[in-house]
C-alpha positions in Angstrom: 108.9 31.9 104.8 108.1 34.0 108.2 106.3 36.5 109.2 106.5 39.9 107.8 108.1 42.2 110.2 105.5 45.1 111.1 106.5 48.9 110.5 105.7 51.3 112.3 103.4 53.0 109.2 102.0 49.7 109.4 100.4 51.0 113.3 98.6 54.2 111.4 95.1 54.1 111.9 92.5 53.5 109.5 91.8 57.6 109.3 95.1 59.0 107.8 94.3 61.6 106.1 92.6 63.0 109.7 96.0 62.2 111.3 97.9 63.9 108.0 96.0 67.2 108.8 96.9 66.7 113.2 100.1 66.0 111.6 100.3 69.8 110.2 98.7 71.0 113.6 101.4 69.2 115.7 104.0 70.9 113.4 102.7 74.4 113.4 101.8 74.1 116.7 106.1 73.2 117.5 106.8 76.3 115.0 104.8 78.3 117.4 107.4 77.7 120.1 109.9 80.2 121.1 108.0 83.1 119.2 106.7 86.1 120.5 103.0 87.2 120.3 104.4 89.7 117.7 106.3 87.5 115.7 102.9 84.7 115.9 101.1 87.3 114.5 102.8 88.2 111.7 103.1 84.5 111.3 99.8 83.5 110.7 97.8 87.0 110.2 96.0 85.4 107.7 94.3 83.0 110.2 91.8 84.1 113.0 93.4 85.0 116.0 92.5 86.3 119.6 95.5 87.9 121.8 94.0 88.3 125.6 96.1 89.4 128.2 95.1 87.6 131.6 95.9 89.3 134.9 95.2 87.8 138.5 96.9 89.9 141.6 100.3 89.9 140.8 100.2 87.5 138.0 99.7 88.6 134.3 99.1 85.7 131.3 99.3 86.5 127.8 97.2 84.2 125.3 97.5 83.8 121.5 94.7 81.7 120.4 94.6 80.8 116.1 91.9 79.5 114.5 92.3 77.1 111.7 88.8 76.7 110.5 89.5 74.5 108.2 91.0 71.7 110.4 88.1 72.3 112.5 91.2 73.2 115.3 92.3 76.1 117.6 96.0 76.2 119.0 96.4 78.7 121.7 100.1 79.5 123.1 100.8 80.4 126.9 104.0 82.9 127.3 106.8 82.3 129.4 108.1 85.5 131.7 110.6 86.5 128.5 107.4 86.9 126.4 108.5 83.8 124.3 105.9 80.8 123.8 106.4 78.0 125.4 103.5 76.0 125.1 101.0 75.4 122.2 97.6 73.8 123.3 96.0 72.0 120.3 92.0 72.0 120.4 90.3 70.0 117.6 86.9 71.2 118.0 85.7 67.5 117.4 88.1 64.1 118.4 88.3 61.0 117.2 88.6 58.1 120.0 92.1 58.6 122.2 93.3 55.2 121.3 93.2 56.6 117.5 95.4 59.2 118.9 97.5 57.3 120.9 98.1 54.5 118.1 98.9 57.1 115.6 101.5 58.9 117.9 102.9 55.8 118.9 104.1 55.2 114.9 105.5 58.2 114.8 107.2 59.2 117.8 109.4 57.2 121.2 107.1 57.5 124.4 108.9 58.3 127.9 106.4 56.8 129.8 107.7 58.5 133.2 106.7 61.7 132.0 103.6 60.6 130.0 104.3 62.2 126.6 106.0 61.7 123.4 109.2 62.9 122.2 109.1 65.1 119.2 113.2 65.9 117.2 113.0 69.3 119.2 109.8 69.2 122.1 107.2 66.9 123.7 103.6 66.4 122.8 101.4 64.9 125.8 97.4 64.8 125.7 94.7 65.6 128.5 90.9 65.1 128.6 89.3 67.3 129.7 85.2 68.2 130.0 85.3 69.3 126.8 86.8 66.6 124.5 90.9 66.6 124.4 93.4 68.9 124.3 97.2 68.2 123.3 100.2 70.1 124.4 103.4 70.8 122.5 106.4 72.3 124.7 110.1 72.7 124.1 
C-alpha cells in the first residue's frame, strides 16, 4: 500500500493549543474590522482598553488598543479617514519561533507570496518583526 497522503492538520505544530488561543486572536482581531472605536468599545468593554488619539501637523490617528490578559496579547486597531478600523495589529507579549507561526498559518490558510501574507475568507494576515518580538496584521 502507499503512502498516506499528508493533510494539512497534519502541518500544525506540536503547540496547538497556543495556536488554538492565536486562532481566537486572529478571529477577533478580523471582527475588529470595519468597526468604529464606539462600536469596539462596546464590544469588548469588559476587556482593558486604551483609546489615544494621535495628532502630527495636519495628520490626526486614532488608536484602540485591547488587552487580553489572559492570552498574554494586545490587539490595537488604526482608523481609516471614515473612522472605521481597518487594521488590527496582534501583539503576543511573548512568541514562539516564526517558523511555528509560519507552519501553523500555512495549514490553515493559501499564501500570495507577491504580497507576503495569507488570505483569510474575508481579509489578509501578514507578520513583521520588529525590535520587540512580532507583531501580526489583520486588514480587510
Amino acid at each position: 500500500m502507499g503512502q498516506q497522503e499528508q493533510t494539512r492538520t497534519d502541518m500544525l505544530p506540536d503547540n496547538l493549543l497556543n495556536m488554538k488561543v492565536f486562532s481566537y486572536l486572529i478571529a477577533q482581531a478580523h471582527s475588529l474590522l470595519r468597526l468604529s472605536d464606539k462600536q469596539i468599545w462596546e464590544r469588548f468593554r469588559q476587556y482593558p482598553i486604551c483609546i489615544s488619539d494621535f495628532y502630527e501637523k495636519e495628520v490626526k490617528q486614532k488608536t484602540v488598543e485591547i488587552r487580553f490578559d489572559n492570552e498574554q496579547t494586545s490587539i490595537t486597531c488604526l482608523f481609516n479617514d471614515n473612522g472605521e478600523c481597518d487594521y488590527a495589529f496582534i501583539t503576543p507579549d511573548h512568541t514562539s519561533s516564526l517558523a511555528e507561526y509560519v507552519n501553523f498559518f500555512n495549514a490553515l490558510y493559501d499564501y500570495d507570496a507577491v504580497r507576503r501574507r495569507w488570505i483569510l475568507a474575508n481579509g489578509y494576515l501578514s507578520q513583521k518583526k520588529t525590535e520587540e518580538g512580532i507583531l501580526f496584521m489583520v486588514n480587510c
